[in-house]
N, C-alpha and C positions, 0 to 999 in steps of 0.2 A: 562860257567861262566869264565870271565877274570879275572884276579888278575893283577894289574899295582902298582908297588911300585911306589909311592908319596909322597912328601914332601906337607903337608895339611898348613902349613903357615912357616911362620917363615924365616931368622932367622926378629925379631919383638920385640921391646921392650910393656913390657904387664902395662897398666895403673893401677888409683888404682879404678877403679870403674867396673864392670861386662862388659864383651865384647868379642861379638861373634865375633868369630874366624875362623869359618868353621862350615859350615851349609851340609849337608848328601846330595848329588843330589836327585832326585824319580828315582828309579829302579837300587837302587845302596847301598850299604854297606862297612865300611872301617873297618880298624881292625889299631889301632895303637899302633906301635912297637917300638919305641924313641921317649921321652920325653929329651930334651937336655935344660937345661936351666944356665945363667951365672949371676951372681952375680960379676960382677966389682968394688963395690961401697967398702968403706972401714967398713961400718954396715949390721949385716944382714934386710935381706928383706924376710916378709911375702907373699907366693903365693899361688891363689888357684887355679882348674883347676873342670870345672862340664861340666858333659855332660848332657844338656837339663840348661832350665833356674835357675841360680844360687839360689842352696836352701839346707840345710845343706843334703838333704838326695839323691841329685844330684851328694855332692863333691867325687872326687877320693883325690885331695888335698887338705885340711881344713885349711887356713892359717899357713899352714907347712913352714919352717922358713929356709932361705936360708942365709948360713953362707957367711959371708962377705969375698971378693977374691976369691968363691969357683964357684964352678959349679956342677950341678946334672945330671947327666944320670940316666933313668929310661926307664928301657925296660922292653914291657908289650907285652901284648896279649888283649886288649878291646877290643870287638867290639862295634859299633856305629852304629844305623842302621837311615835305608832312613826317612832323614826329621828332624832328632835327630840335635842339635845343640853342639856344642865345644865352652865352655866360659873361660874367663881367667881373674883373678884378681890379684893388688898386694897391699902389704902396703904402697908402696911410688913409687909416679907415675914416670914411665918411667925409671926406674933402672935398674929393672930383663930384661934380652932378653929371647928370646925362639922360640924355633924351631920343630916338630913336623912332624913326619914323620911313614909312614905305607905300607900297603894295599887297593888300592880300587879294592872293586870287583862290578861289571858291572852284575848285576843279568838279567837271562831272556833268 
């Protein structure tokens, strides 16, 4: 079993409607490990992040609120398994960037 650190999107400005972002290859599993995201705007901005189809009990992020000028680092440990999808929303389109980065591991 491989493990290849990967940047899975980004960096990408995140719209305000649900959108898949990285979808899990078959015969493959990631784990991800920075959440980077930038607020430039002079308001904050709402984002949300779900793995599998947006639905409140998908979200790791719940229209968590991204202060204005700021930027988030979020380092995790998730795993996402084969076929699982990565979505991403915001309150006001094309504001927030973000970038996404981990582990894929290569099962088999």
């Amino acid at each position: 079993m491989a493990r290849i650190p990967t940047r899975f999107f980004g960096p990408l400005l995140v719209s305000n409607s649900p959108t898949t972002r990285y979808t899990v290859a078959a015969a493959e599993k990631i784990v991800i490990r920075h959440v980077h995201i930038s607020n430039p705007s002079a308001s904050a901005v709402t984002f949300t992040l779900s793995i599998g189809s947006d639905a409140a009990a998908t979200r790791l992020y719940d229209a968590f609120s991204i202060p204005a000028n700021s930027v988030l680092d979020a380092f995790w440990y998730e795993t996402v398994d084969a076929a699982e999808i990565i979505q991403t929303n915001a309150g006001t389109n094309n504001v927030l960037n973000i970038t996404v980065n981990g582990d894929r591991i290569v099962l088999g």
